[in-house]
C-alpha positions as CSV (number, residue, x, y, z in Angstrom):
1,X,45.4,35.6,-41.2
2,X,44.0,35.1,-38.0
3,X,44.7,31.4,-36.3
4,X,41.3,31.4,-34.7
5,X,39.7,31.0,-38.4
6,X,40.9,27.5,-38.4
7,X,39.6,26.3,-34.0
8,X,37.0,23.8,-34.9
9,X,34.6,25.6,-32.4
10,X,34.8,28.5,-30.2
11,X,33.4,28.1,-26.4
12,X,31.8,30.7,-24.3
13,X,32.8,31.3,-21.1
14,X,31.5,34.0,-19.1
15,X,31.0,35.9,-22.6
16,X,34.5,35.4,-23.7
17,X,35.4,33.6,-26.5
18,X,37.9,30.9,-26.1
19,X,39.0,28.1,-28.8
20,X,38.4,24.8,-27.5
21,X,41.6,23.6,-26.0
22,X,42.5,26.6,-24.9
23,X,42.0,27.6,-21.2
24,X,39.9,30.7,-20.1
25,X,41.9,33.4,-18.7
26,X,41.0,32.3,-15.0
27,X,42.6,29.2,-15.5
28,X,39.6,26.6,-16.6
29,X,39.3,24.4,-19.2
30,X,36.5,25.4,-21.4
31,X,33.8,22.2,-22.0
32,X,34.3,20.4,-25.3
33,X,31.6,21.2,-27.4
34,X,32.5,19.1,-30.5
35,X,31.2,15.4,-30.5
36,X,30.8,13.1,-33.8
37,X,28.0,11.9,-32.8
38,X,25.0,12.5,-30.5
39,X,26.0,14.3,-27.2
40,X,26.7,12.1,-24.3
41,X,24.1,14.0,-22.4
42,X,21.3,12.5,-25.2
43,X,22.9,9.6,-25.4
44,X,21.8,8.9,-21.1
45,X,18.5,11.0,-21.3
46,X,17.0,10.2,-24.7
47,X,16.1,13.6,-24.5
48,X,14.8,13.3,-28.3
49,X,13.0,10.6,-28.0
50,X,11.0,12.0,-24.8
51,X,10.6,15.6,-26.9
52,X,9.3,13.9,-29.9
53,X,6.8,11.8,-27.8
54,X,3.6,14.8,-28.2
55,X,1.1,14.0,-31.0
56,X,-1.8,16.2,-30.1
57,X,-5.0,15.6,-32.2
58,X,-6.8,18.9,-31.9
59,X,-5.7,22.2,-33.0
60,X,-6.3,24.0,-29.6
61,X,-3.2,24.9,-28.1
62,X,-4.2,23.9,-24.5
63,X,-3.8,19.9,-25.9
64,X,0.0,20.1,-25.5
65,X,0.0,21.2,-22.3
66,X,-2.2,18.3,-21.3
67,X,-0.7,15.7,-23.0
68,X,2.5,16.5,-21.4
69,X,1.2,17.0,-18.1
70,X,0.1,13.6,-18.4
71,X,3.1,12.2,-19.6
72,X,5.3,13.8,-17.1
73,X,2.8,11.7,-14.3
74,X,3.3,8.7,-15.8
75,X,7.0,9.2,-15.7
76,X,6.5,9.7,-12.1
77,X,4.4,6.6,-11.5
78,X,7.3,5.0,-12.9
79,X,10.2,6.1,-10.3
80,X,7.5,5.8,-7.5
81,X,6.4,2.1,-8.3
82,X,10.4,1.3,-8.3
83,X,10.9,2.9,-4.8
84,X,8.1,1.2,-3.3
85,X,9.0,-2.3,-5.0
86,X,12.9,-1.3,-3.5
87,X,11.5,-0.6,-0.3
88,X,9.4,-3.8,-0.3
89,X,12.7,-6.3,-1.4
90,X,14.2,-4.4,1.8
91,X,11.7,-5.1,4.0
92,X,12.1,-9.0,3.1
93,X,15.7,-9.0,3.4
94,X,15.2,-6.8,7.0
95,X,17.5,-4.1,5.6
96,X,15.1,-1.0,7.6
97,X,17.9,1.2,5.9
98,X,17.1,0.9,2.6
99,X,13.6,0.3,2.9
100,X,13.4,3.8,5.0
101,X,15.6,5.6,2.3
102,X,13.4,4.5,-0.5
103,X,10.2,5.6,1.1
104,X,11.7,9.0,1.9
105,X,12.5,9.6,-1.6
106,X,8.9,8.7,-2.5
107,X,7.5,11.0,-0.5
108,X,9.6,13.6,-2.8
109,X,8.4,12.3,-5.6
110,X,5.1,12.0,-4.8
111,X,5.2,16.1,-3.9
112,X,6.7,16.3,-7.1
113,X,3.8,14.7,-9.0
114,X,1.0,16.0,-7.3
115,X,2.3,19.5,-7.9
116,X,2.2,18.0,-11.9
117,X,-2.1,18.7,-11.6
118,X,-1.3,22.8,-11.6
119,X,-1.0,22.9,-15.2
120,X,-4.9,21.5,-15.1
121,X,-5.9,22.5,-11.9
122,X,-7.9,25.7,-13.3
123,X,-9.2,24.5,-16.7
124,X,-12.6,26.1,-17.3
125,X,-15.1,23.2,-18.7
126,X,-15.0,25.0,-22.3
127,X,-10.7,24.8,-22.6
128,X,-11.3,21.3,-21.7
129,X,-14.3,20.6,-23.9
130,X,-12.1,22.0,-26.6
131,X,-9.7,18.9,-27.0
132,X,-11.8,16.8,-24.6
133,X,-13.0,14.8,-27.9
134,X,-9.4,13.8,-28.8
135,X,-9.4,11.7,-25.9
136,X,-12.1,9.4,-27.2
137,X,-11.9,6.5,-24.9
138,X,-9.1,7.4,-23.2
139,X,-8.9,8.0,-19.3
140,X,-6.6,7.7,-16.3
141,X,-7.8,4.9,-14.7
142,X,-6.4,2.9,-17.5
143,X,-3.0,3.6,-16.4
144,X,-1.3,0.5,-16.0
145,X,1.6,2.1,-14.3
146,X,-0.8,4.2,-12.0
147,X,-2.0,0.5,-11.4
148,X,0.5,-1.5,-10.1
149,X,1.0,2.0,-7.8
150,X,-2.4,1.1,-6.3
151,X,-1.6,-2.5,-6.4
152,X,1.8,-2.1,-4.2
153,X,-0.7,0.0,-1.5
154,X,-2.7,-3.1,-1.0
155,X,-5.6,-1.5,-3.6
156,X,-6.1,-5.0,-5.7
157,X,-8.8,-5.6,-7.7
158,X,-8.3,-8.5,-10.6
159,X,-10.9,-6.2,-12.6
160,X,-8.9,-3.7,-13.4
161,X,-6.7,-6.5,-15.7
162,X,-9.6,-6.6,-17.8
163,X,-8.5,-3.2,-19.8
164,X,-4.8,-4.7,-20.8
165,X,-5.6,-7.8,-22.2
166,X,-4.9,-6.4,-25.2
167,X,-1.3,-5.9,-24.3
168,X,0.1,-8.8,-23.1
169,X,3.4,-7.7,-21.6
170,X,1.4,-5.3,-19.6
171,X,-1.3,-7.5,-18.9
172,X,1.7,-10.2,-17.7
173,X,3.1,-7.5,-15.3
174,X,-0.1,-6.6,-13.9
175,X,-1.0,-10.2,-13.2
176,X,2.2,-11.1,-11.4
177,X,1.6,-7.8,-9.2
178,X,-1.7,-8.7,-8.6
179,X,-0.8,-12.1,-6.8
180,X,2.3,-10.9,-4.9
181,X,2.6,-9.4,-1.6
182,X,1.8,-5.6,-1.4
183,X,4.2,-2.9,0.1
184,X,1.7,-3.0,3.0
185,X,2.2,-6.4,3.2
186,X,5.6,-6.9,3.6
187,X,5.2,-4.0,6.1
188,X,3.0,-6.0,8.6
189,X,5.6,-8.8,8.0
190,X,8.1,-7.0,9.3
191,X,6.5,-5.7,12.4
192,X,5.4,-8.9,12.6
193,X,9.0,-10.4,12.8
194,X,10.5,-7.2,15.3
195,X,7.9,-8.6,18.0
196,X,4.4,-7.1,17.1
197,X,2.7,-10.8,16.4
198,X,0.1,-10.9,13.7
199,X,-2.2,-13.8,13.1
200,X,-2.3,-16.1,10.2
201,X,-5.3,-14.1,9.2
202,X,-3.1,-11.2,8.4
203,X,0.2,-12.8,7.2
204,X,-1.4,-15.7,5.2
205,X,-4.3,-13.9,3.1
206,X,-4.4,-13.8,-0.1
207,X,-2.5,-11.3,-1.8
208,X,-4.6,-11.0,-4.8
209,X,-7.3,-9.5,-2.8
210,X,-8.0,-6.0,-1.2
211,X,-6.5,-5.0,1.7
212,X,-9.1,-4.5,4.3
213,X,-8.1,-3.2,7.8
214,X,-7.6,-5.6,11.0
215,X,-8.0,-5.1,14.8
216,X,-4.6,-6.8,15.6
217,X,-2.9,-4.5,13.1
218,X,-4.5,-1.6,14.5
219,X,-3.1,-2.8,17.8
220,X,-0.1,-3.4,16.6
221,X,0.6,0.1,15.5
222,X,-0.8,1.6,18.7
223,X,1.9,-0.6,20.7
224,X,4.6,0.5,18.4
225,X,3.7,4.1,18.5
226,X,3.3,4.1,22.6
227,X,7.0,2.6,22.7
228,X,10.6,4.9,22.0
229,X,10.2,7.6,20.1
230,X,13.1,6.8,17.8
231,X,12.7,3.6,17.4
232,X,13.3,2.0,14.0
233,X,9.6,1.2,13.3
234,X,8.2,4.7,14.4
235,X,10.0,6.2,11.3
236,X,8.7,3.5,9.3
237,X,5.6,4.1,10.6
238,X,6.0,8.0,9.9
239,X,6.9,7.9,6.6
240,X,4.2,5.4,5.5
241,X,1.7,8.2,6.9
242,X,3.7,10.5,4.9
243,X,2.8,8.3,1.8
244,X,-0.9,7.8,3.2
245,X,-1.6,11.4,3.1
246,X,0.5,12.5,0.0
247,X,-1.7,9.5,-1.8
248,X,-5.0,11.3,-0.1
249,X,-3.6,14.7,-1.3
250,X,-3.4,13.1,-4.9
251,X,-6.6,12.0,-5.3
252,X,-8.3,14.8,-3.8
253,X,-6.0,16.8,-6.1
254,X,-7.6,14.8,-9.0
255,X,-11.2,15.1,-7.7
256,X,-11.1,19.1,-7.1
257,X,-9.3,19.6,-10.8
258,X,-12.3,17.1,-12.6
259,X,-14.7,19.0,-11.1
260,X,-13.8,22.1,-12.2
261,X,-12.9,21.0,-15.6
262,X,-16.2,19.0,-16.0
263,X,-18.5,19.1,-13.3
264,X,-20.7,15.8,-12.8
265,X,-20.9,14.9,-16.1
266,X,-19.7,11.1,-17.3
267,X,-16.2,10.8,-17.2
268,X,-13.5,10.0,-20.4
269,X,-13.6,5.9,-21.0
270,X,-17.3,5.8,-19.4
271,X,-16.1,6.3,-16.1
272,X,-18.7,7.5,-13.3
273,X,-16.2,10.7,-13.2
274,X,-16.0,13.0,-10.4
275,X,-18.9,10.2,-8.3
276,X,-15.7,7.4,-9.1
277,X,-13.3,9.8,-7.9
278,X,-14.8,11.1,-4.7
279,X,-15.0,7.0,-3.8
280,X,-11.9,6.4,-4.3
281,X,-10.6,9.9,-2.4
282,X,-12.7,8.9,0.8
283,X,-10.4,5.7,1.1
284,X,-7.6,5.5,3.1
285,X,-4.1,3.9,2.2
286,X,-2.5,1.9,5.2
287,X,-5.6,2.7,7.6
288,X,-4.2,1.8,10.7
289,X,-1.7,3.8,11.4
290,X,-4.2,6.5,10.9
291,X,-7.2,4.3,13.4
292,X,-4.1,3.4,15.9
293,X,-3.4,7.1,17.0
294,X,-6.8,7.1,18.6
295,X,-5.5,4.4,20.8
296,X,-1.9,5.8,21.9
C-alpha cells in the first residue's frame, strides 16, 4: 500500500507534491496547510467578514462593483483619519519624526484612494441610472468617516452632525472632533513654537469653526520657505502641500466622475450634486502654503 494514502494533506511546491512534514527536494519546509480551525491568516484579516459585507439591491451587475468601490473608500478614510490624528499627537508632543512619517504615508494612501474612482470614473448616465434607485437616500456626503477627514483639514461645520443623530456613537465622535484642534491647527502651533509667532487670533480660535486663512500665517510660511532648504519645517511644509493637492485631486476626481455619470441633475440624498461638488473642489486645504509661494 502506498504510505502517502495515510499524510493528512499533501502541499504543492513548485508543482511537486510533498506530504506535510516532509521537506521539498531543495531543502524547504513545505507550509502547513492543516489548521482546526479558521486560518491564522482569517483570523488577523476577517477576510470573511469583509467578503460577505455586499448586499446589492438591484439585479444589474454594475451594483457590485459600486458598492465595493465604495466600501474599499471608506476603508481608506479610515487608515487616513488615523495617520492624520497620529501626525497631529506628534505635533503636540514636538516629535517632527513621527508626525513627518505619518503624513508621508498619507500621501500613499490618499494615491491609493483616489485611484479607487477608476472603477466609476466612465459610467455612462444609463449604467448608473440602472441601480441609481437602490441608493434611495443615500450619498457620500454622509460619510461620517469622510467627515472627520474634512474635520482634521480644518473643514468644520457643526451642520454636517445633523445627519448622525441617529447614531449616537457616531454622532459622539463627530462631536468631539468637531471641538478639537484640527491637523492644521496643531500645525500652526508648532511653527508657532519653532519661532514663526502667531497671534492669539490664530492659536486661540475656536476649533469648532472653519478654518479661514490669515495674513500672519501666510507670512509665516513665506519666512519658513525663504529660510534652509532642509530645514525640518520645509518638509513639513512639503508634505502638507502634498496632502493639499492630493485632497484637490480627490474632489475634482469626484466632480469629473458625477458629471459624467449624471450631469447636473439633483444629486443622491437631495444634494445640489455636481453645483455642491464644484464648491467644494474650488476650495483649498491649508491655503497658505499655496498664497505664501507668491511671497518667497
Amino acid at each position: 500500500m502506498d504510505s502517502r494514502a495515510h499524510d493528512p494533506l499533501p502541499a504543492e511546491t513548485d508543482g511537486r507534491q510533498t506530504p506535510e512534514g516532509r521537506q521539498t527536494p531543495d531543502g524547504q519546509q513545505p507550509p502547513n496547510l492543516d489548521f482546526r480551525g479558521t486560518t491564522p491568516y482569517e483570523d488577523y484579516v476577517q477576510a470573511d467578514v469583509l467578503t460577505h459585507l455586499q448586499h446589492p439591491l438591484s439585479d444589474d451587475p454594475g451594483e457590485l462593483v459600486f458598492l465595493v468601490t465604495t466600501q474599499v473608500m471608506e476603508l481608506w478614510f479610515t487608515v487616513v483619519v488615523h495617520e492624520w490624528e497620529t501626525a497631529a499627537e506628534a505635533l503636540r508632543r514636538d516629535d517632527l519624526p513621527v508626525a513627518l512619517a505619518a503624513l508621508r504615508r498619507s500621501t500613499y494612501e490618499l494615491r491609493s484612494l483616489n485611484a479607487s474612482w477608476e472603477p466609476l470614473a466612465h459610467l455612462t448616465p444609463r449604467q448608473f441610472n440602472s441601480y441609481r434607485a437602490a441608493l434611495g437616500e443615500g450619498s457620500g456626503f454622509q460619510s461620517a468617516m469622510y467627515r472627520r477627514m474634512e474635520f482634521l483639514l480644518g473643514e468644520k461645520s457643526a451642520s454636517m452632525l445633523v445627519p448622525h443623530r441617529g447614531a449616537p456613537r457616531v454622532h459622539d465622535e463627530l462631536e468631539k472632533q468637531l471641538g478639537e484642534p484640527s491637523l492644521y491647527d496643531e500645525v500652526l502651533r508648532y511653527l508657532d513654537a519653532k519661532g514663526h509667532p502667531l497671534s492669539a487670533a490664530v492659536l486661540d480660535r475656536d476649533p469648532a469653526l472653519r478654518y479661514e486663512a490669515h495674513p500672519e500665517v501666510e507670512a509665516a510660511w513665506a519666512a519658513v520657505y525663504a529660510g534652509p532648504q532642509d530645514s525640518g519645517l520645509i518638509k513639513l511644509g512639503e508634505v502638507l502641500t502634498d496632502i493639499a493637492e492630493l485632497v484637490w485631486r480627490w474632489r475634482n476626481d469626484h466632480l469629473v466622475a458625477t458629471r459624467r455619470a449624471m450631469g447636473g441633475k439633483v444629486g443622491t440624498g437631495g444634494s445640489a450634486g455636481v453645483a455642491w461638488l464644484e464648491k467644494r473642489a474650488a476650495k483649498q486645504v491649508f491655503p497658505e502654503l499655496w498664497t505664501a509661494r507668491s511671497h518667497v
